[in-house]
VOKE-990310 format. One record per atom (N, C-alpha, C): residue number from 1; atom name; x negated, y, z. Coordinates in nm, 3 decimals. Last residue first. Example, Ala and Ser with C-alpha at 12.3 -4.5 7.8 and 13.67 -1.06 7.14 Angstrom:
VOKE-990310
resi 2 name N xx -1.285 yy -0.225 zz 0.708
resi 2 name CA xx -1.367 yy -0.106 zz 0.714
resi 2 name C xx -1.290 yy 0.003 zz 0.787
resi 1 name N xx -1.319 yy -0.569 zz 0.780
resi 1 name CA xx -1.230 yy -0.450 zz 0.780
resi 1 name C xx -1.320 yy -0.330 zz 0.780
***
This chain:
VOKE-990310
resi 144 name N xx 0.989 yy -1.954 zz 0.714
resi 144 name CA xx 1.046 yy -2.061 zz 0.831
resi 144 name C xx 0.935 yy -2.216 zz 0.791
resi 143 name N xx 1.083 yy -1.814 zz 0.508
resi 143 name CA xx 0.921 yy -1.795 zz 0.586
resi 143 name C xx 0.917 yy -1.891 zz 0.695
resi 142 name N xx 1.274 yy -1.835 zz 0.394
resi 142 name CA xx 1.185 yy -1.890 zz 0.303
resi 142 name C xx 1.022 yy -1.895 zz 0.476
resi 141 name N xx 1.436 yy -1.663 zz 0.546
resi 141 name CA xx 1.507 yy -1.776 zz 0.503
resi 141 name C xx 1.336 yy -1.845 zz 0.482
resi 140 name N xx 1.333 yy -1.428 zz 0.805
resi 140 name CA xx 1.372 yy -1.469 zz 0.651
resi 140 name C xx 1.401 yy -1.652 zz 0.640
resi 139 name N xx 1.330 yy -1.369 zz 1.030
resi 139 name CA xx 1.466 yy -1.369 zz 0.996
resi 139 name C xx 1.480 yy -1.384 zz 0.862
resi 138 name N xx 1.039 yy -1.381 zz 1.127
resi 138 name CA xx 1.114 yy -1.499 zz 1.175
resi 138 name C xx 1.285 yy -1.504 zz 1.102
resi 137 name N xx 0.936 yy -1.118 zz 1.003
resi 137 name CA xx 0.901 yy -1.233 zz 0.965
resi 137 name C xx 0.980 yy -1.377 zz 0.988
resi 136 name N xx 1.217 yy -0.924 zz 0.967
resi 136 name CA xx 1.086 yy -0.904 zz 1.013
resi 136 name C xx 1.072 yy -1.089 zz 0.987
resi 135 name N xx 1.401 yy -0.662 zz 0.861
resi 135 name CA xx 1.364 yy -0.757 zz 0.843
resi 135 name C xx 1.260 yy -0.821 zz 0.921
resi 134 name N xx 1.556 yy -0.330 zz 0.945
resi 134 name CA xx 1.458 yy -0.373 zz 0.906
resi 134 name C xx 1.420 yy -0.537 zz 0.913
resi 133 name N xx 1.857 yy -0.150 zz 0.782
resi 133 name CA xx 1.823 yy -0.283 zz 0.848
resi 133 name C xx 1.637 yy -0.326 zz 0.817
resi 132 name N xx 2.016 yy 0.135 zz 0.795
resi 132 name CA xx 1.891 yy 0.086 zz 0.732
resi 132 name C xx 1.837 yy -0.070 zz 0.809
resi 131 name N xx 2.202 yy 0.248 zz 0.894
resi 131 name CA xx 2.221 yy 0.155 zz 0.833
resi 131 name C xx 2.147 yy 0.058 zz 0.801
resi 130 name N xx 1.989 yy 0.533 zz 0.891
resi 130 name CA xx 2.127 yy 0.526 zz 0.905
resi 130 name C xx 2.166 yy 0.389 zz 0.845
resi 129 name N xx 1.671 yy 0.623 zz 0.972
resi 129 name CA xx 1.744 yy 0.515 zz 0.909
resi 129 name C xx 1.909 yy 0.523 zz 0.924
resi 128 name N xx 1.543 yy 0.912 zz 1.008
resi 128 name CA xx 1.607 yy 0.835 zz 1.078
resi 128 name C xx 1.688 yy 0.776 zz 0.953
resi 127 name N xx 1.191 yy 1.018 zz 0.982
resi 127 name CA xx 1.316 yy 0.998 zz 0.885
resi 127 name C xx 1.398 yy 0.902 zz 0.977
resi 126 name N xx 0.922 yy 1.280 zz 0.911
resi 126 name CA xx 1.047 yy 1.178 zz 1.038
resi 126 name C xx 1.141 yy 1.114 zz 0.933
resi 125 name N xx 0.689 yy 1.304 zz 0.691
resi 125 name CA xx 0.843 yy 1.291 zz 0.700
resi 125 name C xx 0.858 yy 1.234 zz 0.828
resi 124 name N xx 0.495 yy 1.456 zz 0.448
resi 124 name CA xx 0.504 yy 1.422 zz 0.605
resi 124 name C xx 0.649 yy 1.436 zz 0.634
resi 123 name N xx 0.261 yy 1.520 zz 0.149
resi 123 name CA xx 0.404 yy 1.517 zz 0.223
resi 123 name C xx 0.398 yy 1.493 zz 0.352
resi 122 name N xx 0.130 yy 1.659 zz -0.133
resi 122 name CA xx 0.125 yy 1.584 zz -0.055
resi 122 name C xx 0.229 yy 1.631 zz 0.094
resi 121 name N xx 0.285 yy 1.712 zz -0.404
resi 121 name CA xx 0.228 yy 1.797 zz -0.304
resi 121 name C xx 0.214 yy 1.683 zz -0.208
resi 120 name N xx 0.425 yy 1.863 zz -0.712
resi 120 name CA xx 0.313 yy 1.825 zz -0.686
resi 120 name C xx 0.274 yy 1.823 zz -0.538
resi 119 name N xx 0.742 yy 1.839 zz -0.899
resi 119 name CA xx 0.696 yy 1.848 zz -0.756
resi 119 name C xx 0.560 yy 1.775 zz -0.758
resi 118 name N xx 0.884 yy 2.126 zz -1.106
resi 118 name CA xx 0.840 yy 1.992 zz -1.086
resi 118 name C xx 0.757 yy 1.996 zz -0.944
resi 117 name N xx 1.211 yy 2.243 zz -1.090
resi 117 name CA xx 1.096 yy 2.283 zz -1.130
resi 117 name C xx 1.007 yy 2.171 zz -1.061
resi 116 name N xx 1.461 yy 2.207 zz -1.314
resi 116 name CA xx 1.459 yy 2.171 zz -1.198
resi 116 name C xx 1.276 yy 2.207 zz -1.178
resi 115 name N xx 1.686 yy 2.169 zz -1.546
resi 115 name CA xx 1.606 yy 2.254 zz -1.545
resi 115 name C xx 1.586 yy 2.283 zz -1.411
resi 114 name N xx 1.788 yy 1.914 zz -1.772
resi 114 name CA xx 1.783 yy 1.962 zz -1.634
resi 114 name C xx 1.711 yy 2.049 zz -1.639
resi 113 name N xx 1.821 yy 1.834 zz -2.021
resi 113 name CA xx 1.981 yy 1.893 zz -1.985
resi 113 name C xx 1.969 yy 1.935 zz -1.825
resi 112 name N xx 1.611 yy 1.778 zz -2.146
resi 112 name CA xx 1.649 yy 1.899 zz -2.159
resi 112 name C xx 1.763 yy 1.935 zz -2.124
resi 111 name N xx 1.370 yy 1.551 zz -1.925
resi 111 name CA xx 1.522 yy 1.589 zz -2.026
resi 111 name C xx 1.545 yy 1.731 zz -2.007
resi 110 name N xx 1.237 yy 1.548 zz -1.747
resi 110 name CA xx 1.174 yy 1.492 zz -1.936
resi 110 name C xx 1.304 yy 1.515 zz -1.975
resi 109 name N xx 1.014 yy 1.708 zz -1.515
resi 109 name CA xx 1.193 yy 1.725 zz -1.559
resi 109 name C xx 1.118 yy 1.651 zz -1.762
resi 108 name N xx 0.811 yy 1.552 zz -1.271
resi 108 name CA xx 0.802 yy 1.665 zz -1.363
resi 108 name C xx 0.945 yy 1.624 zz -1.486
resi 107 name N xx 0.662 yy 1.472 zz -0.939
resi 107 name CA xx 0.753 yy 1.509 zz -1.024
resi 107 name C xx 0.787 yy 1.593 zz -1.141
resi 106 name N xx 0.493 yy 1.310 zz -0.681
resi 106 name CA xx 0.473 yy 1.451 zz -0.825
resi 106 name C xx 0.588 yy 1.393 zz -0.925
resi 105 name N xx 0.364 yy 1.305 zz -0.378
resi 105 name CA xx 0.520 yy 1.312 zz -0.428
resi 105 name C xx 0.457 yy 1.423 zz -0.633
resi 104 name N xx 0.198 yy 1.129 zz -0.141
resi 104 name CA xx 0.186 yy 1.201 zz -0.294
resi 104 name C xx 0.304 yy 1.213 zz -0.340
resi 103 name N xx 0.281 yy 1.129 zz 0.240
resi 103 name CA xx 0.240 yy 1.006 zz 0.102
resi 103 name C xx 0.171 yy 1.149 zz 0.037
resi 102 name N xx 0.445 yy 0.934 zz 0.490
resi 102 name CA xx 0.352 yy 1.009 zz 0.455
resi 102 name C xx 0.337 yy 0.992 zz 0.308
resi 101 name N xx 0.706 yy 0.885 zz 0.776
resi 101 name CA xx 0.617 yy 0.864 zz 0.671
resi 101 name C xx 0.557 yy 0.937 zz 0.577
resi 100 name N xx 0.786 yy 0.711 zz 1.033
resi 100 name CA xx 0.732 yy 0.804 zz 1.022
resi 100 name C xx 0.646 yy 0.820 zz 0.871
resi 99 name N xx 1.126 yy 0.581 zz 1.103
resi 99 name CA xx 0.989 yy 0.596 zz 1.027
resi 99 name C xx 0.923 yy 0.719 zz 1.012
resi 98 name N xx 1.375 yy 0.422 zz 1.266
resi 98 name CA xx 1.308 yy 0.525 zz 1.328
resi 98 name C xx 1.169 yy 0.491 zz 1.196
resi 97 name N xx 1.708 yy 0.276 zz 1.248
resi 97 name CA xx 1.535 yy 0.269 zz 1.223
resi 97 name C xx 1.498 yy 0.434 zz 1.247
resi 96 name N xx 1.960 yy 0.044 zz 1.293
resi 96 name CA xx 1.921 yy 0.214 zz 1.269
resi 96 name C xx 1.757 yy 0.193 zz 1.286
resi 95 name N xx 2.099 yy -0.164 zz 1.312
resi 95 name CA xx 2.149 yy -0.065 zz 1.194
resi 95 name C xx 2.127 yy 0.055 zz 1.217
resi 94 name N xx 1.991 yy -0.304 zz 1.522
resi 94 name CA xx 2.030 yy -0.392 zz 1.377
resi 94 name C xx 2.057 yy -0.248 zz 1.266
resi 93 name N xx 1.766 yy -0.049 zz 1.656
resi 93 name CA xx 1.883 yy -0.184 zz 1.648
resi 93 name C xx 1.892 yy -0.178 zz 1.520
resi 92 name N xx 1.510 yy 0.025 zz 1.622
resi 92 name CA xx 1.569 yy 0.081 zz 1.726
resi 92 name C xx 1.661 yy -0.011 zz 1.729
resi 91 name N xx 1.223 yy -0.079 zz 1.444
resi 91 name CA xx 1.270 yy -0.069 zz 1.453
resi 91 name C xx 1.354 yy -0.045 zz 1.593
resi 90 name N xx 0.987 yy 0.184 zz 1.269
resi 90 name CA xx 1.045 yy 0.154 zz 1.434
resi 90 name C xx 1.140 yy 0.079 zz 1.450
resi 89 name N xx 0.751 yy 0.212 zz 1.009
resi 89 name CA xx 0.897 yy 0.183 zz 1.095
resi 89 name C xx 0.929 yy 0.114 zz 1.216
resi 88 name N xx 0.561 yy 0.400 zz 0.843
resi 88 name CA xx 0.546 yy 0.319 zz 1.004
resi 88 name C xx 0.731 yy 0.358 zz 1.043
resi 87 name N xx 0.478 yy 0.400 zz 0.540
resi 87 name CA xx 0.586 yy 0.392 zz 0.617
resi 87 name C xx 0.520 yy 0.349 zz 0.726
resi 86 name N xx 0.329 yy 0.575 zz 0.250
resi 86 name CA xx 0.275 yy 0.487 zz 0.316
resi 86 name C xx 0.423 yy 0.486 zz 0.480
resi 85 name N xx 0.295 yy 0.655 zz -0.129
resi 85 name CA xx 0.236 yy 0.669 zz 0.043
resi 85 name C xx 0.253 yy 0.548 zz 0.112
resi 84 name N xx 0.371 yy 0.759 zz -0.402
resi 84 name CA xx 0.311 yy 0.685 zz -0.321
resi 84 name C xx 0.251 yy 0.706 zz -0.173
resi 83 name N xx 0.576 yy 0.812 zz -0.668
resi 83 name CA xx 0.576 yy 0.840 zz -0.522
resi 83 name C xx 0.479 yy 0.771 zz -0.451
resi 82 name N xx 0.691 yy 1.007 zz -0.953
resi 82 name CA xx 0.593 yy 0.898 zz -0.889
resi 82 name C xx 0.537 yy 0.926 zz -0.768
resi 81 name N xx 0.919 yy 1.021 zz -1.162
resi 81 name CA xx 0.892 yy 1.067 zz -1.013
resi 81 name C xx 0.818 yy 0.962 zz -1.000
resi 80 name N xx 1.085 yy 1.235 zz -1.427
resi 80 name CA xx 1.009 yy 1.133 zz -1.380
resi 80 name C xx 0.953 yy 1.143 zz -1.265
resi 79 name N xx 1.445 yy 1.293 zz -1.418
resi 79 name CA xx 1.285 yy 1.365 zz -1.407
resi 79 name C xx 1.205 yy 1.254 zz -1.379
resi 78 name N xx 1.647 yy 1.153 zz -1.489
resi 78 name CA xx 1.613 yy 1.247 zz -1.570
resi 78 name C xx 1.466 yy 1.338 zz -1.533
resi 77 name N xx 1.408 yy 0.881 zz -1.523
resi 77 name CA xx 1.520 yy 0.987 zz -1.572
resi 77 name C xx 1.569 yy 1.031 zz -1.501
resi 76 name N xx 1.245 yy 0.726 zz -1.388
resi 76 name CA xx 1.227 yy 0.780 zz -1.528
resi 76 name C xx 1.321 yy 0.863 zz -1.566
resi 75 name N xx 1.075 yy 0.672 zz -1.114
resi 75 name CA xx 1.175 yy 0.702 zz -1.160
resi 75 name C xx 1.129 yy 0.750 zz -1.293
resi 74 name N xx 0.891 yy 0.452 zz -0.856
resi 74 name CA xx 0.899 yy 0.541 zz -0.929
resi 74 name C xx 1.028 yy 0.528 zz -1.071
resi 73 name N xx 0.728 yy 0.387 zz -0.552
resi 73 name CA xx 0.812 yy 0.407 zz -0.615
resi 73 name C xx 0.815 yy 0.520 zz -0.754
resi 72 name N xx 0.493 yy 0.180 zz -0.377
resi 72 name CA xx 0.477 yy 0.288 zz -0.472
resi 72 name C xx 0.630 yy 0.277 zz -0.517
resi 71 name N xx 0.374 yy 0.214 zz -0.036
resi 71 name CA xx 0.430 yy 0.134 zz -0.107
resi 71 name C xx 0.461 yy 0.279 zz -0.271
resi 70 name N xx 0.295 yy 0.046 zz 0.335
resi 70 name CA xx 0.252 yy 0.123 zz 0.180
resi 70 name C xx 0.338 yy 0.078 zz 0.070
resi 69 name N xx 0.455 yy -0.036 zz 0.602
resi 69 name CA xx 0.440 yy -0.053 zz 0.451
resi 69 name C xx 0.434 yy 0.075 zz 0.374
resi 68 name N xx 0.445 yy -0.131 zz 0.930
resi 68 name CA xx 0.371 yy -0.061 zz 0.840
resi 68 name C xx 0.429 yy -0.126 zz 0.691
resi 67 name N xx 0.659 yy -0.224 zz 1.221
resi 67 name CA xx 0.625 yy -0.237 zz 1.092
resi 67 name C xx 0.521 yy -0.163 zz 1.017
resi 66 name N xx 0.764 yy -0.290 zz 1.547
resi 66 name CA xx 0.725 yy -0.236 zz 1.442
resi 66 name C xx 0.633 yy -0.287 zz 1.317
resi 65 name N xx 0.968 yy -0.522 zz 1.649
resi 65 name CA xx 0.936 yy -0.350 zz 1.668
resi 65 name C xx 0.922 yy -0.265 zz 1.615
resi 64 name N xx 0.899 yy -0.765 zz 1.620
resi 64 name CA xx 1.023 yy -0.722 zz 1.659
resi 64 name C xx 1.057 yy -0.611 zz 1.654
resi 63 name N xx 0.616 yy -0.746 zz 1.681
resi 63 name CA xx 0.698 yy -0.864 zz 1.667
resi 63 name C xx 0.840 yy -0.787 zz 1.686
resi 62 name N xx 0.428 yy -0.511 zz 1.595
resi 62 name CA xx 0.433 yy -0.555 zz 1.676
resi 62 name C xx 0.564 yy -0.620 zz 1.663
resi 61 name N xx 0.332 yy -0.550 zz 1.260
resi 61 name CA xx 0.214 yy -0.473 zz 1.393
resi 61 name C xx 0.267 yy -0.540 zz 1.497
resi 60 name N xx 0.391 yy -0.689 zz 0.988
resi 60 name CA xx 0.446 yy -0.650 zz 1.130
resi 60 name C xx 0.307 yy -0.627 zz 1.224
resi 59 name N xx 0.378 yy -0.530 zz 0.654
resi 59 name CA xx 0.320 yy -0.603 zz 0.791
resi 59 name C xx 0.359 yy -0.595 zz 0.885
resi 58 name N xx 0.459 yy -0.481 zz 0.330
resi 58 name CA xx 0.471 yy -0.465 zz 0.449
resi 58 name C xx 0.419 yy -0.585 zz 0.576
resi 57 name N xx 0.437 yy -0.363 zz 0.003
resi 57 name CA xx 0.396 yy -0.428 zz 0.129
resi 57 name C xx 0.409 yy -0.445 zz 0.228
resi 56 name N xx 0.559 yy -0.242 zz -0.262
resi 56 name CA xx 0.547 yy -0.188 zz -0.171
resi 56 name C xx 0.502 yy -0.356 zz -0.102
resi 55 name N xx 0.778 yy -0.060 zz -0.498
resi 55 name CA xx 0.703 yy -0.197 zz -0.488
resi 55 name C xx 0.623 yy -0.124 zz -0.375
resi 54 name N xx 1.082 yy 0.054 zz -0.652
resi 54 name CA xx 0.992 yy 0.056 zz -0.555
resi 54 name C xx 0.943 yy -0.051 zz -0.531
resi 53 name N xx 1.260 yy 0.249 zz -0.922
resi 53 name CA xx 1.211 yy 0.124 zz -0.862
resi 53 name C xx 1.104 yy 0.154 zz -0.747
resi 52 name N xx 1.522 yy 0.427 zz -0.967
resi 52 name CA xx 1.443 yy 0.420 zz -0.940
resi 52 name C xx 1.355 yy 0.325 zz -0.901
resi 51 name N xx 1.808 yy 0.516 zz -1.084
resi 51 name CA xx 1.785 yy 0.401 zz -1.079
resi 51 name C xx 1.615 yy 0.375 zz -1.052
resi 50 name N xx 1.753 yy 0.843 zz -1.176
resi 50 name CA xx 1.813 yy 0.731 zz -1.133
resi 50 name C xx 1.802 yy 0.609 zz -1.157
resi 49 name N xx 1.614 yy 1.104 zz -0.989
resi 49 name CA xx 1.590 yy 0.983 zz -1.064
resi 49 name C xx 1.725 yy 0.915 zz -1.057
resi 48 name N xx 1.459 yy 1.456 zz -0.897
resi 48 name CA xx 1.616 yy 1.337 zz -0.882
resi 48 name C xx 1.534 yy 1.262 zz -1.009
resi 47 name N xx 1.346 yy 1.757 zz -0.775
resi 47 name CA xx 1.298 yy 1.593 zz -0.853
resi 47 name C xx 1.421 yy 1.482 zz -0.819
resi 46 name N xx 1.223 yy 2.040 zz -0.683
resi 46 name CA xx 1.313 yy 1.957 zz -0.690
resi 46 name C xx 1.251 yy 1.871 zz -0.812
resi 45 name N xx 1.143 yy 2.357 zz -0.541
resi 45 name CA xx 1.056 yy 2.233 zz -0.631
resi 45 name C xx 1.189 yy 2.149 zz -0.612
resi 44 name N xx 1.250 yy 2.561 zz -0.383
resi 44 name CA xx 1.337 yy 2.516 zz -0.461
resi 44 name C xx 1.275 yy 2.427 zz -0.579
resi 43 name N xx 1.122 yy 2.571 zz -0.130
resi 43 name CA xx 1.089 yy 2.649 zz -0.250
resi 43 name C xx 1.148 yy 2.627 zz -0.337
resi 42 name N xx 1.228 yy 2.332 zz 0.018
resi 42 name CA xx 1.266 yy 2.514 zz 0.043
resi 42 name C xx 1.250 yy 2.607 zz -0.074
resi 41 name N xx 1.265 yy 2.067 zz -0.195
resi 41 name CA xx 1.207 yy 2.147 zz -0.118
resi 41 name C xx 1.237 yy 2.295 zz -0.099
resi 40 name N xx 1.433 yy 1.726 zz -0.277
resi 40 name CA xx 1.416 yy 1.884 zz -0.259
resi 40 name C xx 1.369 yy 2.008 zz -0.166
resi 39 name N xx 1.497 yy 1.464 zz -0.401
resi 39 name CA xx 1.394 yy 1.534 zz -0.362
resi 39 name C xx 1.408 yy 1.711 zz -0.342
resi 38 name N xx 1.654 yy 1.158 zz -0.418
resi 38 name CA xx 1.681 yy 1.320 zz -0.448
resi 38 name C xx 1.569 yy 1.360 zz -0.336
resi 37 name N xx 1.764 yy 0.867 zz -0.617
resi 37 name CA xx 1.674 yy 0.903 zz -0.542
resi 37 name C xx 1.626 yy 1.115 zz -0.574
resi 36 name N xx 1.975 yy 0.615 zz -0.669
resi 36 name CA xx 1.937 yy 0.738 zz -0.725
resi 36 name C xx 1.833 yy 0.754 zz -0.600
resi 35 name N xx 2.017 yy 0.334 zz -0.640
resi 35 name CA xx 2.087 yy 0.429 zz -0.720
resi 35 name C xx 2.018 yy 0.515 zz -0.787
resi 34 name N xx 1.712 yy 0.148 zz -0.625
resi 34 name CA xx 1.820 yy 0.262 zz -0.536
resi 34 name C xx 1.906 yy 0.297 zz -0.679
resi 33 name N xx 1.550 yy -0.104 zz -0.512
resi 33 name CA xx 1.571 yy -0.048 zz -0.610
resi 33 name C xx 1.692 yy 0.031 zz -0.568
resi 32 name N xx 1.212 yy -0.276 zz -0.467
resi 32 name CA xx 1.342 yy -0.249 zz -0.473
resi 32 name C xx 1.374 yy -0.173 zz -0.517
resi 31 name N xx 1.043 yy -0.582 zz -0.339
resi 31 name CA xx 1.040 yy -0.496 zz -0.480
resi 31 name C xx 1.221 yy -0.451 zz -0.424
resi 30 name N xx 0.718 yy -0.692 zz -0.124
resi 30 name CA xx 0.844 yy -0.572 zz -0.171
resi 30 name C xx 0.900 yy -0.558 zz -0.282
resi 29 name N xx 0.524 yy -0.888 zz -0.035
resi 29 name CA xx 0.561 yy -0.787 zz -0.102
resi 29 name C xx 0.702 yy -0.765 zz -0.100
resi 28 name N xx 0.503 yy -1.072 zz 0.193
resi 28 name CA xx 0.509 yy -0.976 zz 0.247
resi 28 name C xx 0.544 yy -0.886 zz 0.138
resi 27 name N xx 0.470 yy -1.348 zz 0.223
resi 27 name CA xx 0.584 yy -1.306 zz 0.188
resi 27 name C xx 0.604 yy -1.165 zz 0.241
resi 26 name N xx 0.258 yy -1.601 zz 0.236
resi 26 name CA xx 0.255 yy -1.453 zz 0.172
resi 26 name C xx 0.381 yy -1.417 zz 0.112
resi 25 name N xx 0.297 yy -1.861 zz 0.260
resi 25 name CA xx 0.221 yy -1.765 zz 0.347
resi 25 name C xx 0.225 yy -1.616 zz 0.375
resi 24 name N xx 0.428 yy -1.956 zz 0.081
resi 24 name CA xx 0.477 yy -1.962 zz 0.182
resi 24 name C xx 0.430 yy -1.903 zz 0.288
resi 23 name N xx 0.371 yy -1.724 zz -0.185
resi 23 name CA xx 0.388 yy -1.846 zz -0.135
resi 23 name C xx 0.419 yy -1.853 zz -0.027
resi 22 name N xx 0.585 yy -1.494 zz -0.248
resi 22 name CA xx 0.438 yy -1.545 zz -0.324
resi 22 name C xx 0.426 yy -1.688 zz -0.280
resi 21 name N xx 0.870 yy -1.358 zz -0.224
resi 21 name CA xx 0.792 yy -1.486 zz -0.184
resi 21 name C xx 0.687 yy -1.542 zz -0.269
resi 20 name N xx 0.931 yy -1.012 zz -0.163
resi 20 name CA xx 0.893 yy -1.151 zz -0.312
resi 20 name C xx 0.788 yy -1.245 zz -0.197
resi 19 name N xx 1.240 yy -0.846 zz -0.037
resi 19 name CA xx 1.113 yy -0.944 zz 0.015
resi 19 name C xx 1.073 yy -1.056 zz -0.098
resi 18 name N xx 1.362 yy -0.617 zz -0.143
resi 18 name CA xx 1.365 yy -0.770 zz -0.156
resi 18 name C xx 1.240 yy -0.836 zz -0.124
resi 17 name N xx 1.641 yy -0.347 zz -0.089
resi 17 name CA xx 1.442 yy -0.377 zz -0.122
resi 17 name C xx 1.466 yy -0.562 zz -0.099
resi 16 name N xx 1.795 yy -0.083 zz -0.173
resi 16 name CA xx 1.800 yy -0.223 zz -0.159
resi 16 name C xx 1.655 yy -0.295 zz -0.128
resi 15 name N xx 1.985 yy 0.188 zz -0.120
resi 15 name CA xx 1.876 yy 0.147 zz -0.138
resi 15 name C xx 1.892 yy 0.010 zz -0.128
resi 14 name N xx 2.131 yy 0.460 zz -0.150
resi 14 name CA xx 2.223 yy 0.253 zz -0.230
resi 14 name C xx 2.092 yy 0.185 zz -0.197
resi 13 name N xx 1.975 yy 0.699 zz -0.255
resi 13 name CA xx 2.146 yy 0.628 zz -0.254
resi 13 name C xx 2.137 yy 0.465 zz -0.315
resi 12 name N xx 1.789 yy 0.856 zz -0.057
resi 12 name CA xx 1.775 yy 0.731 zz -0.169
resi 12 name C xx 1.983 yy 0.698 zz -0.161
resi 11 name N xx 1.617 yy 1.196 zz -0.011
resi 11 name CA xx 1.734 yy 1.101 zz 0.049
resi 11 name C xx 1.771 yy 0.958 zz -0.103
resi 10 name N xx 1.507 yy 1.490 zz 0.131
resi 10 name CA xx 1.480 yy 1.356 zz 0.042
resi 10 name C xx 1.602 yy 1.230 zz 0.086
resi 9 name N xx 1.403 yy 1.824 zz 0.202
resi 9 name CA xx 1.536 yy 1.702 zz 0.181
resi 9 name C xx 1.504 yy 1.551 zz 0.128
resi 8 name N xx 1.206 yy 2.030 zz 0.334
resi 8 name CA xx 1.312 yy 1.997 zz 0.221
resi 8 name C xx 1.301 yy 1.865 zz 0.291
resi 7 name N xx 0.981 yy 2.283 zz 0.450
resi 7 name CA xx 1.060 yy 2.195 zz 0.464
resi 7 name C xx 1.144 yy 2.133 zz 0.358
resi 6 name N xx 0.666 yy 2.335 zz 0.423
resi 6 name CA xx 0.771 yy 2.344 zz 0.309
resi 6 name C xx 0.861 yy 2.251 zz 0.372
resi 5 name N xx 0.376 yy 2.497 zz 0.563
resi 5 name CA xx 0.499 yy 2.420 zz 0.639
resi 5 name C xx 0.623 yy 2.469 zz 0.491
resi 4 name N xx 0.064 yy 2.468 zz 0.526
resi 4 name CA xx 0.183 yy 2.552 zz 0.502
resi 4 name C xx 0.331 yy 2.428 zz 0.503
resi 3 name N xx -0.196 yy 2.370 zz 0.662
resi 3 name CA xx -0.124 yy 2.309 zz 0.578
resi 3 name C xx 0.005 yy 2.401 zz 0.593
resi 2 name N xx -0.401 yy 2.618 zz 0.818
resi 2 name CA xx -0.334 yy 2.505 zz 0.801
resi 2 name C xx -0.303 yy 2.445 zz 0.699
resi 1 name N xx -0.345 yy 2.925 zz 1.007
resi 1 name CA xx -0.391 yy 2.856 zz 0.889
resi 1 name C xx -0.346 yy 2.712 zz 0.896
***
């Protein structure tokens, strides 16, 4: 018994994210933004976007290491996708990351040129960063 095991796919093209400087204290929000963004599960549930936005938070736990950010993304075409959970990133070196992450994934097709079946389900991800550069408080410009 349990939680039933649905493996699938998820993957962001082009991701970007931007640290918003509230004030000099508070430079922890997030805003970013991907190409595209692809969802797909064994059962063949599926969900693609493009140009997707993401807002989100983040905190350093341990100086150099690791990270936490909650955070909400979401897409309007061709399927709408609203994502929310939550990241624990590792970082490993300059151009690879280690996250463990969790969330709400629901997805449902608004154009008639896809026919993709919609995604309701709460989630659980490993995910290895390829490239993926994590930031941390002392390497921003503004936080100094």
């Amino acid at each position: 018994s349990g939680i039933p095991h649905k493996p699938g796919i998820s993957f962001s093209l082009f991701p970007s994210y931007l640290a918003v400087p509230i004030s000099k204290n508070n430079f922890h929000f997030l805003a970013g933004l991907s190409a595209a963004r692809v969802v797909v599960f064994a059962d063949t549930s599926a969900g693609y976007s493009f140009l997707p936005i993401r807002l989100g938070y983040w905190y350093t736990l341990i100086p150099d290491e690791l990270s936490i950010a909650p955070f909400l993304e979401t897409g309007f075409y061709p399927c709408r996708i609203l994502d929310f959970g939550v990241s624990l990133n590792l970082y490993v070196n300059p151009y690879l990351s280690l996250r463990l992450v969790g969330g709400y994934l629901h997805s449902v097709t608004v154009s008639d040129w896809v026919s993709v079946s919609g995604i309701n389900r709460w989630y659980g991800a490993v995910v290895l960063g390829i490239g993926d550069r994590i930031f941390f408080d002392q390497q921003l410009r503004y936080a100094r």
